[in-house]
N, C-alpha and C positions, 0 to 999 in steps of 0.2 A: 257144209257146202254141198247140198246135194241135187243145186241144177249145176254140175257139169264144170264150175268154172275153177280153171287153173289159174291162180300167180304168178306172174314171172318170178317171184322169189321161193317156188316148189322145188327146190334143189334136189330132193329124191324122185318127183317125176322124169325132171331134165337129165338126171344121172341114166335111169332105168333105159329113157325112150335115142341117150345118146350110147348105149352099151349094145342097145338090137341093130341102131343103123350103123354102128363098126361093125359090127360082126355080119352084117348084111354086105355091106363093102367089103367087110374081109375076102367072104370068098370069092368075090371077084377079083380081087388081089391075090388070095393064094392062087387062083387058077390061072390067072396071066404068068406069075411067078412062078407056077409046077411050070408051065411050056418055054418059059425062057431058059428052067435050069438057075432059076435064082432062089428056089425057097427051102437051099440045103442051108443058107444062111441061117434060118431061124434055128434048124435043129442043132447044129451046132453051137446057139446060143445056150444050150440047156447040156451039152455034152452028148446029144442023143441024136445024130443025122439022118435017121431015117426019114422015109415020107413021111407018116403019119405023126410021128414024135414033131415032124417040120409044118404040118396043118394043125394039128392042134397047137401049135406056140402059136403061130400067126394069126389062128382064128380068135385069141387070149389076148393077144398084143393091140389086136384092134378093136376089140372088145373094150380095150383099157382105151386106147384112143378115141376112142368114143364118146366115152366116161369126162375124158379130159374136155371134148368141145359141149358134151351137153353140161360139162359146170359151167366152163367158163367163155364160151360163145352162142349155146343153145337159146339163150334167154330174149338174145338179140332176132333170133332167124325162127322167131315159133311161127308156122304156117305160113310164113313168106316162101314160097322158089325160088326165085331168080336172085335173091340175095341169099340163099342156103347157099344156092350153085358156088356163085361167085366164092365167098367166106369157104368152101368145101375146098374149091381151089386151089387156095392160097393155104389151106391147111395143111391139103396134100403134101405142096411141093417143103411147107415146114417141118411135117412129119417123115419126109425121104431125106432129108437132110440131116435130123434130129436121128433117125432109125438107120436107114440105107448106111450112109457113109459116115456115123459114127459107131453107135453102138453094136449094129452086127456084125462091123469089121474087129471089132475087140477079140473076139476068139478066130483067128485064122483068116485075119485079112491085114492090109494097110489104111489108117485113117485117109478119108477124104478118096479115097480111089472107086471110081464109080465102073471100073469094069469094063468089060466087049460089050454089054448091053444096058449102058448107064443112062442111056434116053429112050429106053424102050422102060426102063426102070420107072425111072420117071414118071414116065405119061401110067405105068399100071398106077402109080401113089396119089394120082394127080386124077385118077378117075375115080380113086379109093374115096378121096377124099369127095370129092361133087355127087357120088355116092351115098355116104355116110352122110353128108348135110340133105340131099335129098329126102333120104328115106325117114330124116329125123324130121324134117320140116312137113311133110306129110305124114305122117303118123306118129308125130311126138304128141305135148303135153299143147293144148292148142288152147286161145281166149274166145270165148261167145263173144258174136257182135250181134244187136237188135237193127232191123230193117227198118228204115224211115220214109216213107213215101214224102217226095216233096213235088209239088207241081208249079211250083214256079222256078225261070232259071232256063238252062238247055239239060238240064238231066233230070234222071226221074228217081235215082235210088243211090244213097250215099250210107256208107256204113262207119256206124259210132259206136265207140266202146258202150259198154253198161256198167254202169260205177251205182252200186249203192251205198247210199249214207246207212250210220250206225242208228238202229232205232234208239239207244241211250240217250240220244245228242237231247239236251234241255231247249226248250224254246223261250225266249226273250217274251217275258208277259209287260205289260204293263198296268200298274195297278195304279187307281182314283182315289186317293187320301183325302 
């Protein structure tokens, strides 16, 4: 395949290009998180609270969450925006709910307690996420469309996949007995 064209079923592309928009979201999540005072959580998830032990888990965690939406939602939002956005969203507020108020409360918090700063929390996870679909949907694993002039109608340019046929495929002859 060497014009260019990706599968939706390239599941090592959509891992690869959903592992840089976590990690591109992350740090804006770590960095909301270092000013709130909320990203001692992470480091305590590993037994190690400092800063940096606390940037690098987060920057690993959403690395992985990443990973997670380019298996299994990247396939849907390849070089679409406004539906990355949206789908980013909605991942966000699953992944604060899945991360924030389960699993980082595990080591030295209470399940389900969202804290002094639990909708400021939020809206950081919630950016993490419209973030991380973003940056995957613009520079992920993307399908070539061919440009079709048409002149009849009220519009001039409509864009179609390109599908090619297998050249193996037999052709129906028909033969004069």
């Amino acid at each position: 395949m060497s014009d260019g064209y990706v599968p939706r079923v390239n599941m090592i592309s959509r891992l690869g290009a959903g592992v840089v928009g976590g990690v591109l979201g992350g740090l804006a999540l770590a960095a909301i998180l270092q000013v709130l005072d909320e990203l001692g959580a992470y480091g305590r998830l590993v037994g190690q609270p400092s800063i940096q032990n606390s940037w690098v888990v987060a920057l690993f965690v959403c690395g992985f969450a990443g990973a997670v939406f380019g298996m299994f939602v990247g396939g849907f939002v390849t070089g679409q925006l406004i539906p990355a956005a949206g789908v980013g969203l909605v991942f966000g507020v699953i992944w604060y709910g899945v991360l924030q108020l389960i699993i980082l409360q595990i080591r030295g918090g209470s399940l389900f307690d969202m804290g002094r700063n639990g909708l400021l929390v939020l809206g950081a996870y919630v950016l993490f996420g419209a973030a991380m679909a973003i940056m995957y949907s613009e520079f992920g694993p993307r399908r070539h469309y061919r440009r079709y002039r048409r002149r009849s109608g009220d519009y001039e340019l409509e864009y179609v996949p390109r599908f090619r046929r297998r050249s193996s495929r037999r052709r129906r002859r028909d033969y004069d007995d």
